[in-house]
C-alpha positions as CSV (number, residue, x, y, z in Angstrom):
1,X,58.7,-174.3,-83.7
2,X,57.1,-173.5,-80.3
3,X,54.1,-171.6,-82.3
4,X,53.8,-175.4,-83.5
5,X,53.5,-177.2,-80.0
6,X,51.2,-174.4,-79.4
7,X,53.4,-172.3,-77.3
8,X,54.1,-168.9,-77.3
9,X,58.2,-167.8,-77.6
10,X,58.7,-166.0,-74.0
11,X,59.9,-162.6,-76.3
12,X,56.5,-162.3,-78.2
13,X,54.6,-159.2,-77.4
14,X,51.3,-160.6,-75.7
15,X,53.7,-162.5,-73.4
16,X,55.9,-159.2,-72.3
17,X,54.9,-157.9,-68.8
18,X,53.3,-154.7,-68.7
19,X,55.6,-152.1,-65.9
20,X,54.9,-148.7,-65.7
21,X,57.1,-146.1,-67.0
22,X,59.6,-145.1,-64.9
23,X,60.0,-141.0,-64.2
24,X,62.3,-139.2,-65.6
25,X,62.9,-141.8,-68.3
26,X,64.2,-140.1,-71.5
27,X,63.1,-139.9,-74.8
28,X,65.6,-141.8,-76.1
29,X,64.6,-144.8,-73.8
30,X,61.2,-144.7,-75.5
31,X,62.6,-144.8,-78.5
32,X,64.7,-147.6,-78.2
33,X,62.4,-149.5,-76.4
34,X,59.4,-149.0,-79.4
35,X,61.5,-151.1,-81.6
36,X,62.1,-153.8,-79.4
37,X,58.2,-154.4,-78.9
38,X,58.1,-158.1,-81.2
39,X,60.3,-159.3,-78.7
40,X,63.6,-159.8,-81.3
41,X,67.0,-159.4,-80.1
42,X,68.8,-156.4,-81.9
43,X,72.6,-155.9,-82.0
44,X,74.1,-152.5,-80.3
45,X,75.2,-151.6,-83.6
46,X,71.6,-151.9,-85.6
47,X,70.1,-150.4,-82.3
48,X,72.1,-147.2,-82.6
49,X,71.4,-147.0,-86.2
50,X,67.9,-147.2,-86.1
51,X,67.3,-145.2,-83.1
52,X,69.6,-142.2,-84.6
53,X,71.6,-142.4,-81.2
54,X,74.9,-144.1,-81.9
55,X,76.4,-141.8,-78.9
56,X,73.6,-142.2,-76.6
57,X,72.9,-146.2,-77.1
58,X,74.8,-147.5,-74.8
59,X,73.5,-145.4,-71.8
60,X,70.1,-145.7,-73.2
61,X,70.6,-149.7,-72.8
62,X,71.9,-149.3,-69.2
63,X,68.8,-147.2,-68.3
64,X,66.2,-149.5,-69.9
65,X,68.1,-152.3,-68.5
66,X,68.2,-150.9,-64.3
67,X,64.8,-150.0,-65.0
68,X,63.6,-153.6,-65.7
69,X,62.8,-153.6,-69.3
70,X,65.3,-154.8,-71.4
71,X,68.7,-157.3,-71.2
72,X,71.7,-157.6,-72.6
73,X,72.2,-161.4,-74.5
74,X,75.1,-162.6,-76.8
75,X,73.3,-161.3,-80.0
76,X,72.7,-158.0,-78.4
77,X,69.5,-157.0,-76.5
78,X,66.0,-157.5,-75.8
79,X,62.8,-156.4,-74.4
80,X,61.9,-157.7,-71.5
81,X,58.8,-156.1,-70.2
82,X,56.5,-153.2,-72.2
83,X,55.5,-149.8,-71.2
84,X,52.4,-150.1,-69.2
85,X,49.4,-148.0,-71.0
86,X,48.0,-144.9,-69.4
């Protein structure tokens, strides 16, 4: 509907921030964070499955989330910001 009133949903991925990546961050952040890139909100449980990381998915949302890219919403979570190139 906003595409209609010629509006861009805030969660599309030409509207997402650019940060850069934080150091340390671990492999399974990247991961998680890669499919969260169209801006859709995921449930913990689809999350896990499709990152391979059903242990590690809740820590993995905790360190995307302190480091500013994604939050937790009552569907699950989102992207908030993207990777900054280079």
């Amino acid at each position: 509907m906003l595409d209609e009133l010629g509006a861009a949903a805030a969660g599309t991925p030409g509207r997402l921030p650019r940060r850069p990546w934080p150091p340390g961050a671990s492999r399974a952040a990247r991961t998680m964070l890669a499919l969260l890139v169209d801006g859709q909100v995921l449930g913990p449980s689809r999350l896990a499955a499709l990152t391979g990381l059903p242990a590690a998915a809740g820590a993995t949302v905790v360190e995307l989330e302190l480091a500013g890219f994604m939050r937790r919403l009552p569907g699950g979570v989102q992207a908030v910001a993207l990777q900054r190139d280079g």
